[in-house]
C-alpha positions, -999 to +999 in steps of 0.1 A: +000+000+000+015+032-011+002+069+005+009+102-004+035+124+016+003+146+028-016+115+041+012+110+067+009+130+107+041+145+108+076+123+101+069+095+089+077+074+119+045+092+134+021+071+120-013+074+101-033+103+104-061+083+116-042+063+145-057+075+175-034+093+206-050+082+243-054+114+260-076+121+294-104+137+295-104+172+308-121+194+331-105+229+333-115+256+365-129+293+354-086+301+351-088+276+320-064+255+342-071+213+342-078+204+375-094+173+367-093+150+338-103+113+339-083+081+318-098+063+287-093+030+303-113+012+274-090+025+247-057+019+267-034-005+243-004-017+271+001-013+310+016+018+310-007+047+306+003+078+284+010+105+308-013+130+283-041+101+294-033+096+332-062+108+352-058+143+372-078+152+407-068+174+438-083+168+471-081+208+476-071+235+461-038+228+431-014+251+439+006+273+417+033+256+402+071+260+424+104+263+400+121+227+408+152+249+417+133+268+444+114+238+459+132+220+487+116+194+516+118+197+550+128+162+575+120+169+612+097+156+641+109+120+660+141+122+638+179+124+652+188+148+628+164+167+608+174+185+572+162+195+541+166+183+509+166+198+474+155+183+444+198+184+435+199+169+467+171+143+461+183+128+433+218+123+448+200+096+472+197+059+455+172+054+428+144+031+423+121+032+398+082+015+406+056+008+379+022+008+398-016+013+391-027+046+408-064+042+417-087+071+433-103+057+462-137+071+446-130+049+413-161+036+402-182+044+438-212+042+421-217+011+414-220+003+452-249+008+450-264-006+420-250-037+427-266-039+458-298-032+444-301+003+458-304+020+424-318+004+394-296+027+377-265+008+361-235+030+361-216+032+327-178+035+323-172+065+301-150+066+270-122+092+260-146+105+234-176+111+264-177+149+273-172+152+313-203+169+313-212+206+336-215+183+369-183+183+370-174+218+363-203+229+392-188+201+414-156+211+415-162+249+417-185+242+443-219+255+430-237+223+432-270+217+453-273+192+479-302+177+454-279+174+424-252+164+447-272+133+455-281+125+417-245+128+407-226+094+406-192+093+418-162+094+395-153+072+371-120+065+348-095+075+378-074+047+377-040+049+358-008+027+354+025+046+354+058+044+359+079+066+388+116+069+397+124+088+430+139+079+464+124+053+486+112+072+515+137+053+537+166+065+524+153+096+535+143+084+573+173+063+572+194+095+569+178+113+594+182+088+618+142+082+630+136+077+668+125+041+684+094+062+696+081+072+653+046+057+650+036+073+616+055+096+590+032+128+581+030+139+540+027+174+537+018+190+506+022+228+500-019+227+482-039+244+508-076+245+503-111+242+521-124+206+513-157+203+498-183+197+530-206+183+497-193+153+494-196+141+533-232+155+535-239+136+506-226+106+521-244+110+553-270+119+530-284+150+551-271+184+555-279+182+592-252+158+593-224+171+626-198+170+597-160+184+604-151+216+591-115+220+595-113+252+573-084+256+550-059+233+555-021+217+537-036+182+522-014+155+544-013+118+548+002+099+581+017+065+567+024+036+593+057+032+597+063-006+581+041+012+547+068+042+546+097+018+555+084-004+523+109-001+495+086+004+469+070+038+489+092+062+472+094+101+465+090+102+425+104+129+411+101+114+372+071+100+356+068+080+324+104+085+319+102+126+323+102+146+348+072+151+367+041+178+355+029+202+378-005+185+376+006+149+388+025+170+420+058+180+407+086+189+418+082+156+442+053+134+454+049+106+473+045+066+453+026+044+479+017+014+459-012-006+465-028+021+487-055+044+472-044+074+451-051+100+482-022+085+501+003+091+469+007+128+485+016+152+459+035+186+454+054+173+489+067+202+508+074+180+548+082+152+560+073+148+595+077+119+622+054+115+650+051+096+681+015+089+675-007+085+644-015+119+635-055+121+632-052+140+594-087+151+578-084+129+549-079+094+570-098+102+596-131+123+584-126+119+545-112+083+526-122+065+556-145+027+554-179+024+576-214+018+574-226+055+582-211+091+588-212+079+628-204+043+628-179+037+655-161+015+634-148+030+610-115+025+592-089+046+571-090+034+534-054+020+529-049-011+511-066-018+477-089-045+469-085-076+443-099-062+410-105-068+375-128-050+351-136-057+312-125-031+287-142-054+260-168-061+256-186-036+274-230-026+274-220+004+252-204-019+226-239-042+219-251-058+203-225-080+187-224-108+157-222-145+167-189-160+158-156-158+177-147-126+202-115-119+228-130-110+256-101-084+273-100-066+305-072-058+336-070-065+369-049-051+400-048-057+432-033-037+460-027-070+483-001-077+453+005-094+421-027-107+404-022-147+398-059-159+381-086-139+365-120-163+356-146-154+333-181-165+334-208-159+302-235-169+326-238-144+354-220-166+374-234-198+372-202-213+359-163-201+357-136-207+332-095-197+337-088-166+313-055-158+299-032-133+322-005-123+304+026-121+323+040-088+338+072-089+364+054-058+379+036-068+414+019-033+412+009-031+383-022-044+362-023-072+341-037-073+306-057-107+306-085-123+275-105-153+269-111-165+232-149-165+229-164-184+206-207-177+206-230-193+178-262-190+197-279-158+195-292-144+222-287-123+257-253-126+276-240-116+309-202-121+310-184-114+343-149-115+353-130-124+387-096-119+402-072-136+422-043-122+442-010-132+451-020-126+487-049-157+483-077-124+482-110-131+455-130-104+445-147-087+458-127-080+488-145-040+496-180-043+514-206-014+508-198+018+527-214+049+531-186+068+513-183+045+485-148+041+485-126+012+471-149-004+451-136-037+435-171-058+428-180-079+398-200-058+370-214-079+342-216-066+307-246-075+295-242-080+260-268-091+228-258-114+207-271-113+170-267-137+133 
């Protein structure tokens, strides 16, 4: 096949005109700035998501950017000697580079509820083609009612598998020499902001709800000590083989894999040790699991469920001709590597071993299919399962009133036709 030299994108080496670029969706603030952008994750080819695709959120306010030479971090608390570190500095420390799945705590929240029959409503996973739609805009400039509030599903799409180099956060402790006494390492980040009271009233769902209203405040994070000691919990200052954007918390951020996206602290500014485990907002008020706003019980989200979802096919993508179809999807797991993924094609009744393709990566997804071969017309509910390295099945999460980790089984319900 021969082109033209104006049917080509660029150098040749670019590809065809028509090849399509995975790019996130955005969502800019009245500034024109993206504070919010979701991934395609239906399009994505490999494991490593294009950073112009990975998903973008802030718990609070994103700050204005700091020049990496002007940004520096700050060591103290239950330390023997506390310092501060440059980026130069930073990067002088030993290296390691972590490929891992970033998942927002809020990823796919909605279907909580529809699959426990509390909304007849089925969620539906959008594509990089969907507009974001003016809920988000009003949600995030904080103009939404309580009413719409309630009607809005959470977010979907904010799940994202990169690739970070940095300094494990123990070199760091390790230099500062921590104190027998350190129960929990504090994450500062220099984004100060109110957060949105909206969300926790809509959980509780009333606005009489005794809420916390800490007023503005530095998003933070207080790891355990054994999760910052891991070697894989690292300060990233790269991303995807660059160096790291403003929007995904540059100059450094915190990689905490297998733990919710709102523990991966971004545009870092401290690091403090502490004697006790500080009581921050966003583990103890916000990204916390429970059956309601006052259950006693409650617990900080940390560790990731055992998860896969199917990227094909999907409900937007029937009906479909009889014949023979690859059934695709990922799965992750924040207990570890994923070892089994089964697929059922009869909501449930029966299972069958899918292929997981093999990735050296413990935090990171696998790509996994099942050759499908259908010559009876007809209605179809195909479900998919994963299994962990750490024995875990999905679905590991429980219903809570905040809708956070979700890692349940949706079918796609999918028409067959001659």
């Amino acid at each position: 096949m021969s082109v033209e030299d104006d049917d080509l994108e660029g150098e040749f080496i670019m590809g065809w005109p028509d090849r399509k670029r995975l790019r996130h969706t955005e969502s800019p603030d009245a500034e024109g700035r993206v504070i919010y952008a979701r991934t395609p994750v239906l399009e994505q080819e490999g494991l490593i998501t294009p950073t112009e695709a990975f998903f973008i959120n802030a718990q609070v306010q994103m700050p204005e950017p700091i020049h990496p030479d002007d940004w520096s971090v700050e060591i103290c608390g239950e330390v023997d000697e506390p310092f501060t570190l440059t980026l130069e500095d930073l990067k002088k420390l030993p290296a390691r580079t972590v490929r891992a799945v970033t998942e927002c705590a809020g990823n796919d929240g909605d279907y909580f509820d529809w699959v426990e029959g509390k909304t007849n409503v089925k969620p539906q996973i959008a594509r990089g083609s969907d507009p974001m739609g003016k809920d988000v805009d009003k949600f995030k400039n904080r103009n939404m009612t309580f009413e719409e509030m309630l009607e809005r599903p959470h977010a979907t799409n904010l799940c994202s598998g990169g690739e970070w180099t940095g300094t494990p956060l123990k070199e760091i402790l390790d230099r500062a020499g921590v104190k027998s006494s350190a129960v929990s390492v504090r994450l500062v980040g220099f984004d100060v902001g109110t957060p949105n009271e909206m969300k926790l009233y809509r959980a509780a769902g009333s606005m009489e709800a005794d809420i916390a209203k800490p007023g503005a405040i530095n998003f933070d994070k207080a790891l355990p000590m054994d999760k910052a000691f891991h070697e894989d919990t690292i300060i990233a200052w790269a991303h995807n083989g660059d160096a790291l954007l403003h929007v995904h918390g540059a100059p450094a951020r915190a990689i905490v894999p297998g733990w919710a996206g709102n523990w991966w602290v971004k545009w870092l500014e401290k690091i403090e040790v502490h004697d006790h485990m500080v009581p921050c907002y966003h583990q103890t008020e916000y990204f916390v699991l429970g059956k309601s706003y006052d259950d006693p019980e409650k617990t900080m989200c940390m560790e990731l469920g055992c998860k896969s979802i199917i990227t094909w096919p999907r409900d937007v993508h029937s009906p479909i001709k009889t014949g023979e179809h690859v059934v695709r999807g990922l799965a992750w797991s924040g207990g570890g590597a994923i070892e089994r993924v089964e697929v059922s094609f009869d909501n449930g009744e029966s299972w069958t071993d899918a292929h997981v393709e093999y990735s050296p990566d413990r935090w990171l997804w696998k790509r996994w299919s099942y050759i499908w071969n259908v010559d009876k017309p007809g209605n179809y509910s195909i479900m998919a399962r994963a299994y962990d390295e750490s024995g875990r099945i999905q679905p590991v999460t429980e219903w809570n009133y905040l809708r956070k980790h979700f890692d349940g089984v949706v079918p796609s319900e999918i028409t067959v036709e001659e």
